[in-house]
N, CA, C and O of each residue as an XYZ file, in Angstrom:
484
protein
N      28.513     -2.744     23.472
C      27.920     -2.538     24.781
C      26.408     -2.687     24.649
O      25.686     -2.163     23.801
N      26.099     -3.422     25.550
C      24.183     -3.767     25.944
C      23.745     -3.577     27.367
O      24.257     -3.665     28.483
N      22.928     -3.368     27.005
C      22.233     -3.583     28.414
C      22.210     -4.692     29.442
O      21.938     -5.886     29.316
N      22.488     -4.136     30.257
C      22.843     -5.699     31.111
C      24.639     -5.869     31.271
O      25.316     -6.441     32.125
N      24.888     -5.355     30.453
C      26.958     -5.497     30.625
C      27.274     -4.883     31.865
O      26.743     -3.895     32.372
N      28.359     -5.703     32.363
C      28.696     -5.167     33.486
C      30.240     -4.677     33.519
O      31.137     -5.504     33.354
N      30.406     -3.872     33.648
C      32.032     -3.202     32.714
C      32.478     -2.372     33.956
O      31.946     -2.069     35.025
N      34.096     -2.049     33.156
C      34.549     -1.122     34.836
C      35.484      0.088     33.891
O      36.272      0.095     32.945
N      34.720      1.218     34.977
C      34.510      2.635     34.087
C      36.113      3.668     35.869
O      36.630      3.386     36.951
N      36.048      4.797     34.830
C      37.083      5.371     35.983
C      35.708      6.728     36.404
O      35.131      6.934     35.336
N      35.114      7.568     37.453
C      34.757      8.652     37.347
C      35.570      9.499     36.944
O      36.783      9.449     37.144
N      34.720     10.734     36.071
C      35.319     11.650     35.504
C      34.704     12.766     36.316
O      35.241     13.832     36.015
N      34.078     12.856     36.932
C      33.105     14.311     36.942
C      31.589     13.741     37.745
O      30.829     12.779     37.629
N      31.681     14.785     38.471
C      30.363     14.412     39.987
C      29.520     15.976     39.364
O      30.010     16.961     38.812
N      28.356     15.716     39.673
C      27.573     16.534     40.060
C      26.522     16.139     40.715
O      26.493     14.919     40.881
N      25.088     17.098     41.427
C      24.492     16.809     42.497
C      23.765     15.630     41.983
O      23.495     14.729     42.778
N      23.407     15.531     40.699
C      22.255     14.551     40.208
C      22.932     13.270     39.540
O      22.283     12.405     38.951
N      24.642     13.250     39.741
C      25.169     12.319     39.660
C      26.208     12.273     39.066
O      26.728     13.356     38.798
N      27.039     10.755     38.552
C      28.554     10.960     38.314
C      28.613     10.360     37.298
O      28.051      9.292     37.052
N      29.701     11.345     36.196
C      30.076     10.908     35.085
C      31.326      9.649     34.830
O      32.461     10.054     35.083
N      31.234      8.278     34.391
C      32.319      7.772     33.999
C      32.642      7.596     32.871
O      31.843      7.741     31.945
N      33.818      7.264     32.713
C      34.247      6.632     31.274
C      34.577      5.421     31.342
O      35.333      4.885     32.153
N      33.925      4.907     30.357
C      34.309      3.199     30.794
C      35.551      2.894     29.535
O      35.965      3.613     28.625
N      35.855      1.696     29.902
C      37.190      0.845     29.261
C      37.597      1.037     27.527
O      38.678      1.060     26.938
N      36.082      1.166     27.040
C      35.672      1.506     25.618
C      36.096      3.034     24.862
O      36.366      3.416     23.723
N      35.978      3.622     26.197
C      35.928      5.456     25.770
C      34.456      5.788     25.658
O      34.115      6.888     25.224
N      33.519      4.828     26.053
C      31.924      5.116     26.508
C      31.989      6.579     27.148
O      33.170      6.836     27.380
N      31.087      7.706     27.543
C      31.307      8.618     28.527
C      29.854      7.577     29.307
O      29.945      6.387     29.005
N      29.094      7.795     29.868
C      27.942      7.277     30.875
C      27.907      7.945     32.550
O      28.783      8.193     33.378
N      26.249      8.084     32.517
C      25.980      8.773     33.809
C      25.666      7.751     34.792
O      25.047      6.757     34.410
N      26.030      7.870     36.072
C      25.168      7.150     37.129
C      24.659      8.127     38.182
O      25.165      8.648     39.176
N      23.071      8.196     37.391
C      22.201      8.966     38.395
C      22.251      8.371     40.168
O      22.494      7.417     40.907
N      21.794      9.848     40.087
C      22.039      9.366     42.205
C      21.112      8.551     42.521
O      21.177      8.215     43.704
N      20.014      7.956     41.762
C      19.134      7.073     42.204
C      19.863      5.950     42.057
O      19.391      4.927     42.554
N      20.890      5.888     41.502
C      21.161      4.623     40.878
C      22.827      3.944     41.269
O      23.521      2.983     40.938
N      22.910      5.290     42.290
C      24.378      4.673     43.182
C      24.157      3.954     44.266
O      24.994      3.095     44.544
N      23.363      4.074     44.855
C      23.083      2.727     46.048
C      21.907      2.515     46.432
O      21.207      3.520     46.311
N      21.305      1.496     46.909
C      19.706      1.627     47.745
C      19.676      2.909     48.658
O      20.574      3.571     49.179
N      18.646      2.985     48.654
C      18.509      4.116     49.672
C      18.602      5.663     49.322
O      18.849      6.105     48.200
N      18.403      6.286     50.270
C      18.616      7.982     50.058
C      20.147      8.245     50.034
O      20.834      7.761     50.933
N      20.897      9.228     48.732
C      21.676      9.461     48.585
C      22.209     11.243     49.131
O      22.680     11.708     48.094
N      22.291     12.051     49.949
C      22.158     12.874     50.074
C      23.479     14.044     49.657
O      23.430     15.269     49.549
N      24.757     12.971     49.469
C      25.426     13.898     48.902
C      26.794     12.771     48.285
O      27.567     12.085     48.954
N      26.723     12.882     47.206
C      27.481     11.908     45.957
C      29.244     11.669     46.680
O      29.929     10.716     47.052
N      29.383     13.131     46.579
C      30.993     12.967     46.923
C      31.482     11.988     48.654
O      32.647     11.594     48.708
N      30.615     11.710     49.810
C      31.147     10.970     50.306
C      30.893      9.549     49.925
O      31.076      8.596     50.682
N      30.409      9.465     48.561
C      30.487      8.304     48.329
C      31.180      7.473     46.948
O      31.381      6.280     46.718
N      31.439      8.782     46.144
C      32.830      8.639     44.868
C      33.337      9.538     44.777
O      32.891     10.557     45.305
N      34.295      9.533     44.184
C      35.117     10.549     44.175
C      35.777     10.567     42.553
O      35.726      9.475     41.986
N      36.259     11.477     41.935
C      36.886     11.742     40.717
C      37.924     11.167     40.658
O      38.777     11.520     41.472
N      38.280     10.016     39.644
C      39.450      9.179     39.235
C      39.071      7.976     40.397
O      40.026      7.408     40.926
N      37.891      7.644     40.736
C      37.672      6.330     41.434
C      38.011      5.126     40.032
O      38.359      5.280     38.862
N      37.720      4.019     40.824
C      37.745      2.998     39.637
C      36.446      2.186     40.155
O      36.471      1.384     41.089
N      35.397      2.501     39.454
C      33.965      1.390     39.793
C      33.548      0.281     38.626
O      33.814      0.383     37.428
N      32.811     -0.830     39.290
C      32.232     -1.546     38.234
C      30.769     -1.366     38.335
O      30.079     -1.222     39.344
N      30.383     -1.407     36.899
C      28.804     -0.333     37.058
C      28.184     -1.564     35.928
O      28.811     -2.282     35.149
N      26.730     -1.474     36.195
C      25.894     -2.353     35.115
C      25.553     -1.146     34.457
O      25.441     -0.062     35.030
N      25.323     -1.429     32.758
C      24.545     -0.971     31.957
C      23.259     -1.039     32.150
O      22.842     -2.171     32.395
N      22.411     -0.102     32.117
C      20.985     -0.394     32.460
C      20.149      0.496     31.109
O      18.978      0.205     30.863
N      20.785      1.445     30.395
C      20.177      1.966     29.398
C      21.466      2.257     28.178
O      22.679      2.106     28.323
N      20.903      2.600     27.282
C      22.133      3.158     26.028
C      21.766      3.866     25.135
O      21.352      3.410     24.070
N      21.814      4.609     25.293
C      21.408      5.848     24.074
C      22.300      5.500     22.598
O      23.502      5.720     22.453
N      21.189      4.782     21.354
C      22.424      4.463     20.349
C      22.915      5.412     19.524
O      23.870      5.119     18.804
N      22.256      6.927     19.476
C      22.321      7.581     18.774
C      23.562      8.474     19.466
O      24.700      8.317     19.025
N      23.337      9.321     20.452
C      24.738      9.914     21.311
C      25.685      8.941     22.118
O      26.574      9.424     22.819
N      25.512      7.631     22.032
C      26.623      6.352     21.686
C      26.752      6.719     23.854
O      27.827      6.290     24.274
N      26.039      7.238     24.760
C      25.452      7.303     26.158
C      25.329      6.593     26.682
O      24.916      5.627     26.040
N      25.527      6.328     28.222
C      25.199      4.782     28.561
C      24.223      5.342     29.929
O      24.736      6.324     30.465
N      23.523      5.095     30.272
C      23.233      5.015     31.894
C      23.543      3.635     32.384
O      23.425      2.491     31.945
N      24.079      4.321     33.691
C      24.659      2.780     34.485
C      24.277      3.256     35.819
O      23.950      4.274     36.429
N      24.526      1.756     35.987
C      24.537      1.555     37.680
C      24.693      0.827     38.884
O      24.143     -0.254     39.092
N      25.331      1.327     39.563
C      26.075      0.941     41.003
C      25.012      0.212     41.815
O      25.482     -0.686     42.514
N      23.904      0.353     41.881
C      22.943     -0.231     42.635
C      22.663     -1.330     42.623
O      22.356     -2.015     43.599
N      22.768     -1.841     40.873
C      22.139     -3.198     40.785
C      22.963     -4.362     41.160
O      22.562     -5.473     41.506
N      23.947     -4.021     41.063
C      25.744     -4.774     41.699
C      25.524     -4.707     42.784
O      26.331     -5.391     43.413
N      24.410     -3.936     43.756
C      24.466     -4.478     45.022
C      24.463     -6.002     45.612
O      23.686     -6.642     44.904
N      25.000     -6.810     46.588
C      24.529     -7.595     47.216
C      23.907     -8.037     47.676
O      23.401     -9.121     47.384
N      23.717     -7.427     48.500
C      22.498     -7.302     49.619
C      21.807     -5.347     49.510
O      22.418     -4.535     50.205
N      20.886     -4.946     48.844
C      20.337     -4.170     48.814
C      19.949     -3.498     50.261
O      19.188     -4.262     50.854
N      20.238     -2.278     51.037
C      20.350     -1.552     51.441
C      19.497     -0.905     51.385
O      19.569     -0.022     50.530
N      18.026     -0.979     52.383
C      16.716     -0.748     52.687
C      16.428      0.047     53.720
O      16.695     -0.416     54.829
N      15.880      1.293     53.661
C      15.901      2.305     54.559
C      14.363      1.379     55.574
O      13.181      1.358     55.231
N      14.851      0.883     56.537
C      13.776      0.519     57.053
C      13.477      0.983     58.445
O      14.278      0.916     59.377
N      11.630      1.705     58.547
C      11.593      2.931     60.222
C      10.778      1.650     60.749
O       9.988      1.112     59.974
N      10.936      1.197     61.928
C       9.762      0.686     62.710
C       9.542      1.976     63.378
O      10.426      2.832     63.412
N       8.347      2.140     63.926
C       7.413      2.913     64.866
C       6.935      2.156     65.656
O       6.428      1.085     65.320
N       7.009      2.569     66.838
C       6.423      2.113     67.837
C       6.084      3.232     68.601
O       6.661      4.286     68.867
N       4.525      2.522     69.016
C       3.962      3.590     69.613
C       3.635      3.308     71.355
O       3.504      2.090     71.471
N       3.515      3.774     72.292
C       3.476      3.748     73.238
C       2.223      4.324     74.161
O       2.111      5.547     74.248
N       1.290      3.478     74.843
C       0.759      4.252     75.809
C       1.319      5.595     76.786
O       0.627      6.572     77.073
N       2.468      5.410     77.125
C       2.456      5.871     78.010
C       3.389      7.640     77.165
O       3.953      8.673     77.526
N       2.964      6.903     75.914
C       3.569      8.700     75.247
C       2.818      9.644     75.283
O       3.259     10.768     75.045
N       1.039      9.372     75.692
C      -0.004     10.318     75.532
C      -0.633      9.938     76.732
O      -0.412      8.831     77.223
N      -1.745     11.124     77.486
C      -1.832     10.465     78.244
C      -3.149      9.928     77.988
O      -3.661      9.276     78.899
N      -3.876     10.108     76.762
C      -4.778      9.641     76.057
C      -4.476      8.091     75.559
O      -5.291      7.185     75.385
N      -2.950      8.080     75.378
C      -2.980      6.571     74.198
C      -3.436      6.950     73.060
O      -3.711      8.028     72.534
N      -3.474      5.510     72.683
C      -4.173      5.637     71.249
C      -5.087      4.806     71.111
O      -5.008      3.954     70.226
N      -6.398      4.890     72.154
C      -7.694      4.624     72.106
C      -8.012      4.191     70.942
O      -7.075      3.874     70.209
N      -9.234      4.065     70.494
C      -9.458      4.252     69.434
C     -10.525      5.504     69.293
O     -10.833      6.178     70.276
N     -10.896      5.675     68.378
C     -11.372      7.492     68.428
C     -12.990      7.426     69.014
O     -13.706      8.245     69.591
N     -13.156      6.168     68.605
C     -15.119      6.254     68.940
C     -14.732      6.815     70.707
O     -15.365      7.718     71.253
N     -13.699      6.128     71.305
C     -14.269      6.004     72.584
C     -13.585      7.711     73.265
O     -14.216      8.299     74.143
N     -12.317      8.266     72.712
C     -11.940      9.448     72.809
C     -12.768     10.712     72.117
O     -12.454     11.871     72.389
N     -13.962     10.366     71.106
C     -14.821     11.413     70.653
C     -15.655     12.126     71.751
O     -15.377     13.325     71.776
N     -16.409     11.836     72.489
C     -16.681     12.506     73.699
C     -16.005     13.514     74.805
O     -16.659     14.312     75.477
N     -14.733     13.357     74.871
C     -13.904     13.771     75.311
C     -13.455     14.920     74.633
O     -13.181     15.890     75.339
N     -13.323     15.016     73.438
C     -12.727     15.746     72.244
C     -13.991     16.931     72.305
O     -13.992     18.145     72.507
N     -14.866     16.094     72.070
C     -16.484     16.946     72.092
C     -16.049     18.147     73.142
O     -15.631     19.289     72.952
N     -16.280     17.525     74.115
C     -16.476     18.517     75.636
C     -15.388     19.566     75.426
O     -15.742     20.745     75.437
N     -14.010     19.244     75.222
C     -13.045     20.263     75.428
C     -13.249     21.270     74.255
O     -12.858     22.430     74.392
N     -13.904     20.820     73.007
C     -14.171     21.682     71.735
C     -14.951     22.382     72.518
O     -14.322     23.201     73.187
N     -16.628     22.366     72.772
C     -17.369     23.247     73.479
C     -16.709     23.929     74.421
O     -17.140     25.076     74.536
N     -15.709     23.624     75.236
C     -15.565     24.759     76.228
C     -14.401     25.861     75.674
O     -14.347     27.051     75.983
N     -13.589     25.211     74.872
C     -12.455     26.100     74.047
C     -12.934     27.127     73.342
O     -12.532     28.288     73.413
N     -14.268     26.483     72.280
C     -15.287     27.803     72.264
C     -15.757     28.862     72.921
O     -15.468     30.056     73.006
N     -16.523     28.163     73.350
C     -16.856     28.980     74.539
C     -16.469     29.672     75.158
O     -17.186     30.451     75.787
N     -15.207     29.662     75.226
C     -14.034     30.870     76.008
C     -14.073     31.533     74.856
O     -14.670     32.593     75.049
N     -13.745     31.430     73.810
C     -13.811     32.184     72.710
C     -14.611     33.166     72.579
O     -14.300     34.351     72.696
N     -15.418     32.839     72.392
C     -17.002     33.679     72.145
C     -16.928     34.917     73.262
O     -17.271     36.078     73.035
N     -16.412     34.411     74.496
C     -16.557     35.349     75.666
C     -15.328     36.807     75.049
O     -15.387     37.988     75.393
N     -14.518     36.287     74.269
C     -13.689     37.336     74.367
C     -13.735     38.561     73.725
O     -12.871     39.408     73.949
C-alpha cells in the first residue's frame, strides 16, 4: 500500500472526528471528517454507517503502526463547494450602503445628540 492507492475498505467504527475502515489487506485506516466530502461535515453517521462498503484513496501511511489515512473526498467528482452569494440591497436600510464619507455627517449629528441625552441623565 502507497499513497495514492485507491482500495475498497468495509467501516468498522464511526466517531465524531471520523471513521474507522479496514481495507481488503487487513489495513485498519482513519477517514478524518475533513476528508469525507467537500464541505462542512456536521455529523458522520448520516453519511456512513458501520459495515458500509467504501472506496477510499490513500493519502498518508504510517510505516511504522502499518496506519493508513484515507479519503473519500479526493474520489470526489465534482467537488462539492459550500458557495454564499450576498446580496445586498438598498432597500434593506434605509441608509443603503452609501459609502461612509457621505453617511459620516449623519452618524456625527446622531452621536452628539445620543450624548447629549446622556450627560442630561
Amino acid at each position: 500500500m502507497k499513497i495514492g492507492d485507491k482500495l475498497e475498505g468495509t467501516i468498522t467504527g464511526i466517531q465524531p472526528y471520523g471513521a474507522f475502515v479496514e481495507l481488503e489487506s487487513g489495513v485498519t485506516g482513519l477517514i478524518h471528517i475533513s476528508e469525507i466530502r467537500s464541505g462542512y461535515v456536521s455529523n458522520i453517521h448520516d453519511i456512513l454507517s458501520i459495515g458500509e462498503k467504501v472506496f477510499v484513496q490513500v493519502i498518508d501511511v504510517d510505516e511504522y503502526s502499518k496506519k493508513a489515512s484515507l479519503s473519500l473526498r479526493t474520489l470526489e467528482e465534482t467537488p462539492q463547494r459550500s458557495i454564499r452569494h450576498h446580496r445586498f440591497s438598498i432597500d434593506r436600510h434605509k441608509s443603503g450602503f452609501a459609502p461612509l464619507a457621505q453617511q459620516m455627517p449623519t452618524w456625527v449629528k446622531e452621536g452628539k445628540v445620543f450624548f447629549s441625552k446622556q450627560e442630561k441623565k
